[in-house]
C-alpha positions as semicolon CSV with decimal commas, in nm:
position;residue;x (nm);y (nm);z (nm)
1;X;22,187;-5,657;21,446
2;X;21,974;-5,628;21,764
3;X;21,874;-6,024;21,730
4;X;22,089;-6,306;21,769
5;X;22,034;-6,682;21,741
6;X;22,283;-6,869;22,010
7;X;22,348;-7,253;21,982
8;X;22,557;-7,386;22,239
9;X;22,724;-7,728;22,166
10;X;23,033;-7,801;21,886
11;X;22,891;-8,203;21,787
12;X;22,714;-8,283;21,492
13;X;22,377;-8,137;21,634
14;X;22,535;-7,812;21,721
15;X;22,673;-7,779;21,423
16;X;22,411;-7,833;21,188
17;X;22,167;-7,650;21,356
18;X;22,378;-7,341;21,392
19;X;22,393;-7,367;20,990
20;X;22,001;-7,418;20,979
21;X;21,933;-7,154;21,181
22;X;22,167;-6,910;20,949
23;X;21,998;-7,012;20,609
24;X;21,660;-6,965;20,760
25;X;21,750;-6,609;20,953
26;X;21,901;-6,474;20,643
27;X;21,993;-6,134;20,757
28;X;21,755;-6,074;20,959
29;X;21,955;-6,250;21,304
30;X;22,325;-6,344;21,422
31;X;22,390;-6,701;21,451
32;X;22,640;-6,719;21,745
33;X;22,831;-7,103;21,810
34;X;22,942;-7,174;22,177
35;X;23,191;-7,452;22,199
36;X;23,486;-7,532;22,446
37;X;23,702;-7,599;22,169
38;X;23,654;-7,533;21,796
39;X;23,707;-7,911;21,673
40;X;23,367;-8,161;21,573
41;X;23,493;-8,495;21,675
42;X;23,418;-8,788;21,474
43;X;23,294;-8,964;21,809
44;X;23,147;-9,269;21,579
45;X;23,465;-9,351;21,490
46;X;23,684;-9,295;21,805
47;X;23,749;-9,713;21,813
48;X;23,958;-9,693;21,527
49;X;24,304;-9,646;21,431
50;X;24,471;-9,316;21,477
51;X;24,196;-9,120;21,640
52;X;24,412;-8,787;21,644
53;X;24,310;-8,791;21,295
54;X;23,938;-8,807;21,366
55;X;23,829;-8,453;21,410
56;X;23,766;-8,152;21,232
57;X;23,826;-7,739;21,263
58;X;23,509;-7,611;21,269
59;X;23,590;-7,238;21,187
60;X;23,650;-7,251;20,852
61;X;23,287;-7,417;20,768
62;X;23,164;-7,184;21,069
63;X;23,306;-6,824;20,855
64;X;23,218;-6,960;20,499
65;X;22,844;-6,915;20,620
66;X;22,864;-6,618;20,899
67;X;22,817;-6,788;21,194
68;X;23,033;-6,650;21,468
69;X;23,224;-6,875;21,647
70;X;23,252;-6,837;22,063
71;X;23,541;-7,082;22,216
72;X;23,399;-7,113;22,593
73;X;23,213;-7,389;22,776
74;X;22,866;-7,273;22,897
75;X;22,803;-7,269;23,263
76;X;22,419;-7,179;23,339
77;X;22,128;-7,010;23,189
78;X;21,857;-6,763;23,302
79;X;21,557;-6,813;23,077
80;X;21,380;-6,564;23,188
81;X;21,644;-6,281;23,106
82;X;21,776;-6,493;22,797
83;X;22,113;-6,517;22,920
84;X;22,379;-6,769;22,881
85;X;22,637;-6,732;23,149
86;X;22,999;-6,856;23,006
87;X;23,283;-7,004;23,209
88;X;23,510;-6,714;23,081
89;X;23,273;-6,434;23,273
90;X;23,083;-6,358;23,002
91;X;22,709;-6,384;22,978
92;X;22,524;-6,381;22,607
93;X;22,235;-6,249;22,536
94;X;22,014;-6,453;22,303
95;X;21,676;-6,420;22,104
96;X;21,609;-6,757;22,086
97;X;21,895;-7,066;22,217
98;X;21,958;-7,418;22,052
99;X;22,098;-7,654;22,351
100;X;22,294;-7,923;22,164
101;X;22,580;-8,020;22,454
102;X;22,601;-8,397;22,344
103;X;22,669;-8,640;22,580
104;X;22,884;-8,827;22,789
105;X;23,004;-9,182;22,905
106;X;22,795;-9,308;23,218
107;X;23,103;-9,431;23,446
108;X;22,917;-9,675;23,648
109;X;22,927;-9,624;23,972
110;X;23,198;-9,900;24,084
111;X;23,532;-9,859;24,304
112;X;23,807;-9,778;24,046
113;X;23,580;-9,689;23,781
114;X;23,718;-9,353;23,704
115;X;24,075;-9,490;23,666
116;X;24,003;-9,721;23,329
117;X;24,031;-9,603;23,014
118;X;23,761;-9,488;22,729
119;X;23,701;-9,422;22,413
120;X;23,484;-9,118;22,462
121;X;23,636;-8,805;22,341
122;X;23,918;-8,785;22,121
123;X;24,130;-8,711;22,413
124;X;24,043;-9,027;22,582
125;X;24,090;-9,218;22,255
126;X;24,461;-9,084;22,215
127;X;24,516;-9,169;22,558
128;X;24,413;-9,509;22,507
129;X;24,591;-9,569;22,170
130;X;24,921;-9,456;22,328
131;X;24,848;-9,693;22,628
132;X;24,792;-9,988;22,344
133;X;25,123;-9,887;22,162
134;X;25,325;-9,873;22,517
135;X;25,127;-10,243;22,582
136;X;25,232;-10,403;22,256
137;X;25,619;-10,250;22,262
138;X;25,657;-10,385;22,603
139;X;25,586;-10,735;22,387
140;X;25,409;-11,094;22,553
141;X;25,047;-11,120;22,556
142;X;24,898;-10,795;22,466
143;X;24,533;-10,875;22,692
144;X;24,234;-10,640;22,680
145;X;23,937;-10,592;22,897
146;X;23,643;-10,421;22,746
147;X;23,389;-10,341;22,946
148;X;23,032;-10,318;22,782
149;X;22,913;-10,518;22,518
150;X;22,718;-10,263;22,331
151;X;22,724;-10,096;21,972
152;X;23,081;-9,962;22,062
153;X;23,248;-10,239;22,265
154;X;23,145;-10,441;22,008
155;X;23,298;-10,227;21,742
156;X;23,621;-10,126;21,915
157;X;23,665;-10,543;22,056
158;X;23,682;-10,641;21,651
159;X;23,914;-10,368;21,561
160;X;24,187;-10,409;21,830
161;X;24,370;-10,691;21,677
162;X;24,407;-10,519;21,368
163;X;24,518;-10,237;21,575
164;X;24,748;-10,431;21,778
165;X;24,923;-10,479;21,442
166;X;24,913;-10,139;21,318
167;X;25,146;-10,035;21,661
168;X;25,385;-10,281;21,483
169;X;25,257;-10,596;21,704
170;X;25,213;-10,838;21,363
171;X;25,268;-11,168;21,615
172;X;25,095;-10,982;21,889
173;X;24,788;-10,911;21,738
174;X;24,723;-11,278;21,684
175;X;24,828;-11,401;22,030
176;X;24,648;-11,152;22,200
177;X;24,341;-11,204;22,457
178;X;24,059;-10,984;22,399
179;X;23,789;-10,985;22,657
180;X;23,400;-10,861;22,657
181;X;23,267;-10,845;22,955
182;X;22,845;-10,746;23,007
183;X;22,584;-10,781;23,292
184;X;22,350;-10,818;23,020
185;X;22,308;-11,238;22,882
186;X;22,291;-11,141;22,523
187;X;22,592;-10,898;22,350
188;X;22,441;-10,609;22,165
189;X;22,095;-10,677;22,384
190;X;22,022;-10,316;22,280
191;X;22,009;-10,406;21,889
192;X;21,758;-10,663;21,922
193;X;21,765;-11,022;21,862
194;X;21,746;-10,965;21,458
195;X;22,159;-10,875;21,404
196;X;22,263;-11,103;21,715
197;X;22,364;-11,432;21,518
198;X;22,589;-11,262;21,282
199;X;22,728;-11,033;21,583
200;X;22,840;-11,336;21,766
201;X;22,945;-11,500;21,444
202;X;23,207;-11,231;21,387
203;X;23,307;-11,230;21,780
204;X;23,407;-11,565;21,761
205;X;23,610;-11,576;21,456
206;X;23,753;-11,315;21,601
207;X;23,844;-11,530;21,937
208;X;23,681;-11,249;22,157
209;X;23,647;-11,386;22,506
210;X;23,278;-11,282;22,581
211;X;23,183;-11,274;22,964
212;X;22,780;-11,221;23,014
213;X;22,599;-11,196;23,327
214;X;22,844;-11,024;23,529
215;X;22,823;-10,803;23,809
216;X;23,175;-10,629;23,859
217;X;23,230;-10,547;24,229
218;X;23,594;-10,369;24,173
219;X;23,821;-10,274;23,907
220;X;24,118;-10,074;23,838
221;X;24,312;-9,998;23,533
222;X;24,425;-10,333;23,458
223;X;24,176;-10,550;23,634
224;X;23,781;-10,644;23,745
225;X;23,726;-10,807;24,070
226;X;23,326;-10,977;24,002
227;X;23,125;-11,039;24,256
228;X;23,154;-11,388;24,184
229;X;23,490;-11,359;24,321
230;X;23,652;-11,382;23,983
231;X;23,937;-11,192;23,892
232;X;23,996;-11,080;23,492
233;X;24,351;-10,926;23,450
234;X;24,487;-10,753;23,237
235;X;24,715;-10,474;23,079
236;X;24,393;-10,205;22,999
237;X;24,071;-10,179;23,102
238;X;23,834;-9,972;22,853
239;X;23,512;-9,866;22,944
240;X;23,217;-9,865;22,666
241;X;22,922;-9,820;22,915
242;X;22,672;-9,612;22,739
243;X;22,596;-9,247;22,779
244;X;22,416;-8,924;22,920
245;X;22,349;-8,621;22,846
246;X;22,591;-8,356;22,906
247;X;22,526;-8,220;23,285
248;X;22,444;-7,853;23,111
249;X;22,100;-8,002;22,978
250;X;21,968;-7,990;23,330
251;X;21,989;-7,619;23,383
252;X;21,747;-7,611;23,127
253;X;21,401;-7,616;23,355
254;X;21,118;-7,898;23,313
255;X;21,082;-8,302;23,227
256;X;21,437;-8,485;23,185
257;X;21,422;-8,876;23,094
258;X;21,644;-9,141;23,316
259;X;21,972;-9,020;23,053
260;X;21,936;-8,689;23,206
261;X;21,820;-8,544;22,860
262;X;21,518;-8,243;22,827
263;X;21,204;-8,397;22,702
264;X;21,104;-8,193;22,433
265;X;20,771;-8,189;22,150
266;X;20,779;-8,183;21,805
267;X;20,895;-7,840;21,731
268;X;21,184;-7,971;21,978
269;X;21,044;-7,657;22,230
270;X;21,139;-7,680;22,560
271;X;20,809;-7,692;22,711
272;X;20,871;-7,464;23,013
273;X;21,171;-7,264;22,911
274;X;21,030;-6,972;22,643
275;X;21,252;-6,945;22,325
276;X;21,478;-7,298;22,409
277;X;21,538;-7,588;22,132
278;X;21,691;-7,883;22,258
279;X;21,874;-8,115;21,996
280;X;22,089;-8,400;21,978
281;X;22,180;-8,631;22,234
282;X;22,064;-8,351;22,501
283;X;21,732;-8,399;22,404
284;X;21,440;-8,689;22,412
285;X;21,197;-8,643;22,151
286;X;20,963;-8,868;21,920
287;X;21,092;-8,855;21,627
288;X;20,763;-8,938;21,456
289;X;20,706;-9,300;21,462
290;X;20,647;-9,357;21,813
291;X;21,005;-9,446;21,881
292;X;21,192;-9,180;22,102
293;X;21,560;-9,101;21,946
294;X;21,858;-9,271;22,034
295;X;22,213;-9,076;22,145
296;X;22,374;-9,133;21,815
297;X;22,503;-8,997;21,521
298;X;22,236;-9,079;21,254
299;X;21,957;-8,892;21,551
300;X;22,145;-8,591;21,644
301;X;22,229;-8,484;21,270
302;X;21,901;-8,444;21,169
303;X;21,789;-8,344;21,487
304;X;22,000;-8,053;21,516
305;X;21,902;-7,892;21,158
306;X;21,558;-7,920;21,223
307;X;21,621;-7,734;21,587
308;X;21,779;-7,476;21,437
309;X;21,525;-7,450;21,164
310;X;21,237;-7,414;21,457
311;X;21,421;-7,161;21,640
312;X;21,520;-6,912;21,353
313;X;21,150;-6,972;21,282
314;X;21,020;-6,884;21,571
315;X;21,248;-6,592;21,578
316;X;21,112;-6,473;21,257
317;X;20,742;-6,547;21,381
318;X;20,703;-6,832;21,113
319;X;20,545;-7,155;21,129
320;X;20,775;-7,422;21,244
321;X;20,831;-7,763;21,143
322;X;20,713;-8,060;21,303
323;X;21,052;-8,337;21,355
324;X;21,045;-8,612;21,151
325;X;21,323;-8,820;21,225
326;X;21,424;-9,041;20,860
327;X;21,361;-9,412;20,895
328;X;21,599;-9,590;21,143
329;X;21,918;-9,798;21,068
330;X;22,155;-9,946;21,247
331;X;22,536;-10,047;21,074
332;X;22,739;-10,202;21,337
333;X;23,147;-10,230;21,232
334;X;23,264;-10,608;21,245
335;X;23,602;-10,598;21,209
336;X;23,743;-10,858;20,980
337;X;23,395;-10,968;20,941
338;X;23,282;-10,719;20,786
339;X;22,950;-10,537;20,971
340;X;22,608;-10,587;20,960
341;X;22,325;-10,332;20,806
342;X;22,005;-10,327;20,937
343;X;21,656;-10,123;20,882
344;X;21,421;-10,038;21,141
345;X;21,347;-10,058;21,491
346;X;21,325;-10,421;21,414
347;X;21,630;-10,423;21,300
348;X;21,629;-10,646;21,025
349;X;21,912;-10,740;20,884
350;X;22,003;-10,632;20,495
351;X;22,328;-10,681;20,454
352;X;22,588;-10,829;20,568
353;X;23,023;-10,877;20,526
354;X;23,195;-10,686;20,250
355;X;22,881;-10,522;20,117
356;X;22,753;-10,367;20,473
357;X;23,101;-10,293;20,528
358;X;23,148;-10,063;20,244
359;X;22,798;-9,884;20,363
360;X;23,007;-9,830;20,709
361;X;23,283;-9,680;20,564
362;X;23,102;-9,444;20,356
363;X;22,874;-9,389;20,702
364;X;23,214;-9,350;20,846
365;X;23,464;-9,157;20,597
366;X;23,122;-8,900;20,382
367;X;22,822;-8,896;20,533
368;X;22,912;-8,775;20,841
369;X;23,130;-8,497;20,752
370;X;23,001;-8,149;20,595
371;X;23,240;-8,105;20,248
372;X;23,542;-7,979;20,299
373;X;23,532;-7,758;19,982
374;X;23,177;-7,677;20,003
375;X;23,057;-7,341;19,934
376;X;22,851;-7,123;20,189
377;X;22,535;-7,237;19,941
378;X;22,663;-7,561;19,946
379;X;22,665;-7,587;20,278
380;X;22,363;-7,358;20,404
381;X;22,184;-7,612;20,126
382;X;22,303;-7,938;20,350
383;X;22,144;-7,737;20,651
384;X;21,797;-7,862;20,491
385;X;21,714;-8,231;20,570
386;X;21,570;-8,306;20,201
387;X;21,865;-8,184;20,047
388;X;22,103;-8,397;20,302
389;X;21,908;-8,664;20,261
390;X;21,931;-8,708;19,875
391;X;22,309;-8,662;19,964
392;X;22,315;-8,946;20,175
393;X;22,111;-9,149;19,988
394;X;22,221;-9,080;19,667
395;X;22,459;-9,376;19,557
396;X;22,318;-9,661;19,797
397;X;22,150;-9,779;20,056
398;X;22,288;-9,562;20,356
């Protein structure tokens, strides 16, 4: 088979678009994976409990529908040769490519920065949940610094006493000092001013210590110096400070936004690089309202099938689809309190405690994973956005 179909990238975008692209090819192309390890972490999730748990072999989903599976990082690209160059010394030869590397966490760029902890990878969430479990064995005040007071920091501050406990710190997880610290003067300013009461509700009854407005100077693992001369101490500093795209979406040629990502059209074409998609969070596009995608979850799985849709279609010499992105939500884990659902860019808020937590966990624990018994129809059959929608939205409101 003298054509082949390479997506390089193992997150949700990746994935799904290496599946699109292998329904729509048929037999007529090789679907090829590129990934530096075969697992799809279940990066939403990584401030919970137990994050070992939270990621999945690809391979077995990957085989079930014939995509070949290539365990190596990608290094550069010639476009005009079609190569991919490979860490390992190989270079692959593609018809068309699918760029889905993902992103990373934006360290900022303070003294001691790179020694705090994270919650970006599953590696960096293990290392962090062993650091809690050494904190809370070591028994007094278990205190916490989070740093960034966005959708995650938010998430993981209202799950940590309840994790506290789970590391066998029952006493501990009620005694200890949580801390939030943003430059911003609002937490969550990203999500609007439409979720923000109940958000702050939940922090409080939660005893979070929120610190807005401040510019850190210094920190280290265990500390932040501010520039007001303040000192925060403590026994872990975690940083939640947004993210960028991958470094490998700049060796693809033409526009990148501020978050480093390829800015792309509605076929999700890179505009100067012949036969290049870009999906996921490598990848700015409008996703048909106007609104230009986020780096999340909900984005880069729908994203990534339609990618891989365009670029077995263009392979094929077939018209492509224009993106569409499905209306926008937003369902923010509260902890104890339960979360808040919201709809639109507005974000207006739908529902709220118990009932917007049980949308989260199904989010959480379904939506985002392909079926583990699926068939190769089954799955080549989620590839298609109309039938994964009626999946997702088939028993509520998610």
């Amino acid at each position: 088979m003298s054509e082949r179909l390479v997506v390089v990238g193992g997150g949700f975008a990746g994935f799904w678009a290496a599946l699109a692209a292998r329904r729509v090819a048929g037999t007529q192309a090789g679907v090829a994976l590129v990934s530096r390890e075969p697992m799809l972490q279940m990066r939403p999730r990584l401030y919970e409990a137990d994050p070992q748990a939270l990621q999945i072999d690809l391979r077995p989903f990957l085989n079930r529908v014939g995509v070949e599976f290539v365990e190596d990082e990608a290094s550069a690209l010639d476009c005009e040769s079609h190569y991919l160059m490979l860490h390992g010394g190989t270079n692959l030869r593609y018809s068309r490519l699918v760029v889905a590397t993902g992103s990373t966490m934006r360290r900022p760029p303070i003294s001691g920065a790179a020694d705090a902890n994270s919650i970006d990878t599953v590696r960096d969430a293990i290392a962090f949940d062993e650091r809690l479990a050494e904190i809370v064995r070591g028994g007094g005040v278990t205190t916490v610094i989070i740093v960034g007071a966005g959708f995650t920091g938010i998430e993981l501050a209202l799950e940590l006493r309840d994790r506290i406990r789970g590391h066998g710190g029952d006493g501990a997880a009620e005694r200890a000092r949580v801390v939030l610290v943003d430059r911003a003067q609002a937490v969550g300013s990203q999500l609007g001013t439409g979720p923000r009461p109940v958000i702050e509700r939940a922090l409080a009854d939660a005893r979070i210590e929120v610190i807005l407005g401040a510019t850190i100077d210094a920190m280290t693992s265990t500390r932040l110096v501010l520039a007001s001369g303040r000192v925060i101490s403590g026994d872990a500093v975690v940083l939640t400070t947004g993210m960028q795209a991958a470094e490998f979406a700049r060796r693809v040629p033409g526009e990148h936004d501020h978050l480093g990502r390829v800015v792309v059209g509605q076929f999700l074409q890179a505009p100067t690089a012949a036969g290049v998609f870009v999906a996921g969070d490598a990848a700015a596009a409008d996703g048909g309202d106007g609104h230009t995608v986020l780096q999340s979850c909900q984005h880069a799985l729908q994203i990534g099938r339609y990618a891989g849709e365009n670029a077995a279609r263009d392979l094929l010499g077939i018209p492509k689809v224009r993106y569409v992105q499905p209306p926008y939500i937003t369902c923010l884990d509260l902890g104890r309190s339960g979360a808040v659902y919201t709809r639109g860019w507005d974000r207006k808020v739908y529902l709220t405690g118990g009932d917007a937590k049980a949308v989260k966990r199904r989010i959480n624990r379904e939506v985002i994973y392909p079926p583990r018994d699926g068939s190769p129809e089954e799955l080549l059959a989620l590839s298609n956005l109309e039938v994964a929608l009626q999946r997702i939205h088939g028993r509520d409101a998610a």
